[in-house]
Residue frames relative to the residue before (quaternion, step in Angstrom):
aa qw qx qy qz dx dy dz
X 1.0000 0.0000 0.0000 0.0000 0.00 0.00 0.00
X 0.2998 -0.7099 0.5806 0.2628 3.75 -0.97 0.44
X 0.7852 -0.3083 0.3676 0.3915 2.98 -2.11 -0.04
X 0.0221 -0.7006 0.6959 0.1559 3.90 -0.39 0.78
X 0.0767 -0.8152 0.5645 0.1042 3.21 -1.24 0.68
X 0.5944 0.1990 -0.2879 0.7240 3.23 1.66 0.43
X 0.0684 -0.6973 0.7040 0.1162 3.49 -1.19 0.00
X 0.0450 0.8284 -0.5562 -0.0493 3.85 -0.80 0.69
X 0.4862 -0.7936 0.3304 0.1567 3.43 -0.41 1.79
X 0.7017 -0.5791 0.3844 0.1564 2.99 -0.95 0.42
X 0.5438 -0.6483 0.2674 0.4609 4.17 -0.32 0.57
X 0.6414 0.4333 -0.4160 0.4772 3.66 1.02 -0.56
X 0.6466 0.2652 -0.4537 0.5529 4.20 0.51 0.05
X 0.4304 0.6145 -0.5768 0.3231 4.02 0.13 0.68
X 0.7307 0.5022 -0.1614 0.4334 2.40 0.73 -2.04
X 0.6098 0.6065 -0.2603 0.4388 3.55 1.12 -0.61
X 0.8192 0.3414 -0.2099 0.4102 3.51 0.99 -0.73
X 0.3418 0.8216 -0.3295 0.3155 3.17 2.34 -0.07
X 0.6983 0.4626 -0.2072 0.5054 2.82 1.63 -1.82
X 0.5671 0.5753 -0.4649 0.3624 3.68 0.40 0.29
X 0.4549 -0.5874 0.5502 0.3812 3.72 -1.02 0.05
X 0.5204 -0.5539 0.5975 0.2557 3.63 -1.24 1.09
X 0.4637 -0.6886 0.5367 0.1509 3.61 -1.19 1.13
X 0.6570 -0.1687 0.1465 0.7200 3.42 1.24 -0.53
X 0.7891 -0.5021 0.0753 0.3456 3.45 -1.62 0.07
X 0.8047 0.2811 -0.1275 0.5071 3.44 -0.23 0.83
X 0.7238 0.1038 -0.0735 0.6782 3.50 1.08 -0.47
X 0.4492 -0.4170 0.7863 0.0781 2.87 -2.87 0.78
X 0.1914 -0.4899 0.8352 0.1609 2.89 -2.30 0.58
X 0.0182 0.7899 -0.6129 0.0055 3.04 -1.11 0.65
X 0.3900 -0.4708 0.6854 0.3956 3.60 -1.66 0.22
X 0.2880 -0.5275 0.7961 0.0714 3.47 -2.14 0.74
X 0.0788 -0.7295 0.6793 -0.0139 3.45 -1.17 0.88
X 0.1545 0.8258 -0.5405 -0.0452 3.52 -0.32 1.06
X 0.8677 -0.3891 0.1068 0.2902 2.65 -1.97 1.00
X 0.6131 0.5175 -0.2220 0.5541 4.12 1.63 -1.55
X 0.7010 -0.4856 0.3597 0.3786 4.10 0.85 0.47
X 0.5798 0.6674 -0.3651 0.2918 3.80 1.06 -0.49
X 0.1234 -0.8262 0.5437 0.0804 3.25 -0.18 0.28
X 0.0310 0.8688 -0.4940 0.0120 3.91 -0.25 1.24
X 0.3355 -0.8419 0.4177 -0.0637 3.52 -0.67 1.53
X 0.6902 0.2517 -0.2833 0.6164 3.70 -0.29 1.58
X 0.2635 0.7024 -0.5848 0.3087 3.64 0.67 0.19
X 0.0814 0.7435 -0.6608 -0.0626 3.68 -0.78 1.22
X 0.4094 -0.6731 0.6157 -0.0137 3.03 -1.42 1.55
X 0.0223 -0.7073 0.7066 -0.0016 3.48 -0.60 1.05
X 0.8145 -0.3433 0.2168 0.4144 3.82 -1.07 0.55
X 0.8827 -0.0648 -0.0706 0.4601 3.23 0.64 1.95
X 0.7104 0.4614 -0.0699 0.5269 2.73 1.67 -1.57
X 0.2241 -0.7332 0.6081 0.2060 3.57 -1.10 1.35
X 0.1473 -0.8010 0.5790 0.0368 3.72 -0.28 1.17
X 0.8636 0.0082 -0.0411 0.5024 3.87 0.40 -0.39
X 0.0764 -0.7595 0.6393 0.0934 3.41 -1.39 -0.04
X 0.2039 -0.8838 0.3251 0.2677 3.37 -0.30 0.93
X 0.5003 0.5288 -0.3703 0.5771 3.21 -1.06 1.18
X 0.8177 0.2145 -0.0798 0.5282 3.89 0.78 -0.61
X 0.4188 -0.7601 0.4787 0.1331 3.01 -0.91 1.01
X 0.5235 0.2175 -0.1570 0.8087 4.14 2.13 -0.09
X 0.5142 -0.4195 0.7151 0.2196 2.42 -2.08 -0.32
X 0.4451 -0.7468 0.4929 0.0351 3.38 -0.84 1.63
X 0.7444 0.0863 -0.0954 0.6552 3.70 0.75 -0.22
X 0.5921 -0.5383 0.5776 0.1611 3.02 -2.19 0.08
X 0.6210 -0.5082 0.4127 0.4310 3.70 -1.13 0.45
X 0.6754 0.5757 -0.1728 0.4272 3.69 1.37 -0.82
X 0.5915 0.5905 -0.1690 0.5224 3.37 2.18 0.34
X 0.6891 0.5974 -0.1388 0.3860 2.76 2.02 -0.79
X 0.2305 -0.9075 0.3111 0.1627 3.56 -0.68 0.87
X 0.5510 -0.2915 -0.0491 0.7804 2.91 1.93 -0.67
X 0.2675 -0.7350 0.5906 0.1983 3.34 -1.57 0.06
X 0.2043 -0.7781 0.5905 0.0642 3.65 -0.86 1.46
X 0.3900 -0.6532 0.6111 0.2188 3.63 -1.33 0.85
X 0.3129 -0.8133 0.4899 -0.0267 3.24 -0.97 1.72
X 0.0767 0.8114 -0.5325 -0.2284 3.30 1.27 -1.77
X 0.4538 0.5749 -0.5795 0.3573 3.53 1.14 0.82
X 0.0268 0.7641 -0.6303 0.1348 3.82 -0.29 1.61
X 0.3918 0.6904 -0.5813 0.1784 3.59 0.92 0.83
X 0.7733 -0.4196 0.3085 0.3617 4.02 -1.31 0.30
């Protein structure tokens, strides 16, 4: 697998993040909960699309890792 540096999710986690409130316009921070017990924090989500994580320069797992994903709006440093 390469370096993902964006990762864009699939319709059944959209629909999932639809039902969440938008951290600001257009995008969520979110915790990622994958599937191996990790649990990754700050994940901004722009319309579907996981575009950053703070702290990481990719994106450490795959949509196929994921278990569930909660909106945090914790986007502190």
């Amino acid at each position: 697998m390469g370096v993902l540096r964006m990762l864009r999710l699939s319709a059944n986690w959209v629909d999932t993040l639809v039902s969440q409130p938008e951290t600001g316009m257009g995008y969520q921070v979110a915790s990622v909960y994958l599937k191996d017990g990790r649990q990754i924090d700050r994940v901004v989500i722009v319309d579907g699309v996981i575009t950053s994580i703070s702290g990481c320069s990719a994106i450490p797992f795959t949509e196929d890792d994921i278990s569930r994903i909660v909106v945090t709006h914790d986007s502190r440093v």
